[in-house]
C-alpha positions as CSV (number, residue, x, y, z in Angstrom):
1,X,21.7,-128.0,87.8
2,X,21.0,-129.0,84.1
3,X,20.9,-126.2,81.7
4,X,18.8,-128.2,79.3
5,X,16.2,-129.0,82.5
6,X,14.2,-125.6,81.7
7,X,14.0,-125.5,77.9
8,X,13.0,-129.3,78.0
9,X,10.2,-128.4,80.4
10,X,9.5,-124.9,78.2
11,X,9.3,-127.2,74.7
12,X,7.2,-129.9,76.6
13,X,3.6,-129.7,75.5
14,X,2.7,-130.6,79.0
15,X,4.3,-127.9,80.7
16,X,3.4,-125.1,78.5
17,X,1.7,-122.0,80.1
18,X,-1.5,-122.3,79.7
19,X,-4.2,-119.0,80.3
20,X,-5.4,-118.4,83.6
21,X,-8.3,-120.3,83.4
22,X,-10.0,-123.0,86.0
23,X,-12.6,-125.6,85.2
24,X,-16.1,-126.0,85.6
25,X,-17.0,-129.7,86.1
26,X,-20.8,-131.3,84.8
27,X,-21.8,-135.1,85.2
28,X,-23.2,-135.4,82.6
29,X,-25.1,-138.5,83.7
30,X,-26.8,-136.9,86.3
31,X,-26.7,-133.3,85.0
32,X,-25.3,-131.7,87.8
33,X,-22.3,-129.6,88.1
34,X,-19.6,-130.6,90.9
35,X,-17.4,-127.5,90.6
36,X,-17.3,-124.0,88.8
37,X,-13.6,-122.6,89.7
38,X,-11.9,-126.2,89.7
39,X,-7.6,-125.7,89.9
40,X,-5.6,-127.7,87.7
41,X,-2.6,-129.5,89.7
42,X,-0.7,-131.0,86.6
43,X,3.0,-130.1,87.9
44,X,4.9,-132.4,90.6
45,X,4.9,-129.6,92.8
46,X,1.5,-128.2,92.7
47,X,0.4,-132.1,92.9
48,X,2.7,-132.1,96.3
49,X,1.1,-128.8,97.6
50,X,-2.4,-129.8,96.8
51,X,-4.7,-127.9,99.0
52,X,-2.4,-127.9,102.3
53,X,-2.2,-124.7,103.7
54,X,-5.8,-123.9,103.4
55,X,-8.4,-123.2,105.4
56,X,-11.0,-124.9,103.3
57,X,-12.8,-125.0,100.1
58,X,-16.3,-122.9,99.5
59,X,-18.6,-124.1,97.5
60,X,-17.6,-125.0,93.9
61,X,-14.1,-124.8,94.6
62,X,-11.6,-128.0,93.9
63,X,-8.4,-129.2,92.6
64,X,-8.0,-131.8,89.7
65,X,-5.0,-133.4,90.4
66,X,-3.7,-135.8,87.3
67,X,-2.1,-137.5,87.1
68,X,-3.1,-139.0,90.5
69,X,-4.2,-142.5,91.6
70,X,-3.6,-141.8,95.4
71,X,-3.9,-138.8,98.1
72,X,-3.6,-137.9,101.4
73,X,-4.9,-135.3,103.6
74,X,-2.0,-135.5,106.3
75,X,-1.9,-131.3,107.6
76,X,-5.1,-130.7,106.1
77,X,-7.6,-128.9,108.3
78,X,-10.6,-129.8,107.2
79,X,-12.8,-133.2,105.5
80,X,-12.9,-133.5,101.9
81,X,-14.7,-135.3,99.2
82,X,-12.7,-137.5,96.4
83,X,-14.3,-138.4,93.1
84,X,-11.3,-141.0,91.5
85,X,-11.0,-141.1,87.3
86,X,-10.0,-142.9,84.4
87,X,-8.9,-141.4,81.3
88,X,-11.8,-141.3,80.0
89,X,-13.2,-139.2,83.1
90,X,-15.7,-141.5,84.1
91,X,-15.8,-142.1,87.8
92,X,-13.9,-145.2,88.9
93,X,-14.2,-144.7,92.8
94,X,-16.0,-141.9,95.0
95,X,-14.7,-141.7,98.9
96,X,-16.7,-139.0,101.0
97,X,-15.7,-136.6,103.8
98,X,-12.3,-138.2,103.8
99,X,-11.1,-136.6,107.6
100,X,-7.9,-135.2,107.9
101,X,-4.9,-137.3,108.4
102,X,-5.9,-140.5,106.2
103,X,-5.1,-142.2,103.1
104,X,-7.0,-142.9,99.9
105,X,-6.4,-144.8,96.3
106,X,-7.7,-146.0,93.5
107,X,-5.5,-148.6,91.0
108,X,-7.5,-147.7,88.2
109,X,-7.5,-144.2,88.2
110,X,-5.8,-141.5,86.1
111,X,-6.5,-138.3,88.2
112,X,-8.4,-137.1,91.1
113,X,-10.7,-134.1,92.2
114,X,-10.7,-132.7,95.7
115,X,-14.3,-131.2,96.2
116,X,-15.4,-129.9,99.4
117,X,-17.1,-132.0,101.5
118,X,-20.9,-133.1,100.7
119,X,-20.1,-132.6,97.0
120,X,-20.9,-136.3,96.0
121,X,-24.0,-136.2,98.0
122,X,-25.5,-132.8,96.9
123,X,-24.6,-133.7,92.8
124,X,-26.1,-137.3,93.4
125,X,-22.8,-138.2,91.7
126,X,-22.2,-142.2,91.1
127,X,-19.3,-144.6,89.6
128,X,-19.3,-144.9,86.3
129,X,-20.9,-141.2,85.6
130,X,-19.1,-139.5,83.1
131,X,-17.4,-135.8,84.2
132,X,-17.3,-132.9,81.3
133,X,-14.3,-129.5,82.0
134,X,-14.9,-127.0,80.5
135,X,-12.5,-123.8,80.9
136,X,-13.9,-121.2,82.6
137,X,-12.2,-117.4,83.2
138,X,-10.7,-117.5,86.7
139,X,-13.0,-114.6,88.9
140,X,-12.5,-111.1,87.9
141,X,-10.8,-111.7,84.4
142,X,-12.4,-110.7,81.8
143,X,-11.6,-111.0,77.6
C-alpha cells in the first residue's frame, strides 16, 4: 500500500471531512423542493454503493452522486427517479421510475440525483430547470 495514499487524500480539498450535513434540493424554476435529507455520494466507494442494500427511499430522501454521468439499478429493489446535471445544476435529462435491473446515462452530465420514484412528477420538475442545495443538519443534530 502507498504510505503517501492517505495524506494525499487527507490534504485533498475534495476529500476533506466535511460536517454531517445532507442537502435540501429547490427548483428554483418551478419552486418546488425535490428532496430535504439528500446524501452526498462524492467518494468512489460511496458512488459504487449508491443506494444498493436498501429497501427504498421515503419521501424526500435521495443521493447526489457527482461526479456521475451514468447509473445502474442492477440489485436494487425498488424503481427510482433520475434527474441528470450539468455543472451548473441545471437539469440536462430526467428518466422516471427507472425499474430495477436497467441502465441509464447522460453525456452531458456532471452528477446525478436518485429520488424516489414519482419525484419528477409530484415537483413538476423539467430540463433545463435550475436545482439550488442547500445544507441542511442531518435528523436529530442539533447546533
Amino acid at each position: 500500500m502507498n504510505p503517501f495514499l492517505g495524506l494525499r487524500k487527507l490534504l485533498s480539498s475534495r476529500h476533506k471531512a466535511r460536517p454531517d450535513n445532507r442537502l435540501r434540493i429547490s427548483n428554483l424554476t418551478r419552486n418546488t423542493v425535490l428532496a430535504t435529507c439528500m446524501e452526498v455520494a462524492d467518494s468512489a466507494a460511496m458512488r459504487n454503493k449508491g443506494l444498493l442494500g436498501r429497501e427504498g427511499l421515503a419521501l424526500g430522501e435521495g443521493m447526489w452522486i457527482c461526479p456521475c454521468q451514468a447509473v445502474h439499478t442492477f440489485g436494487m429493489q425498488f424503481p427510482i427517479d433520475l434527474v441528470y446535471l450539468d455543472r451548473e445544476r441545471r437539469i440536462r435529462k430526467l428518466v422516471s421510475a427507472v425499474p430495477p435491473w436497467r441502465l441509464s446515462g447522460c453525456l452531458w452530465a456532471h452528477s446525478v440525483l436518485e429520488l424516489p420514484s414519482g419525484t419528477i412528477r409530484a415537483t413538476l420538475t423539467q430540463p433545463g430547470d435550475t436545482l439550488e442545495f442547500l445544507d441542511v443538519p442531518w435528523p436529530g443534530q442539533t447546533d
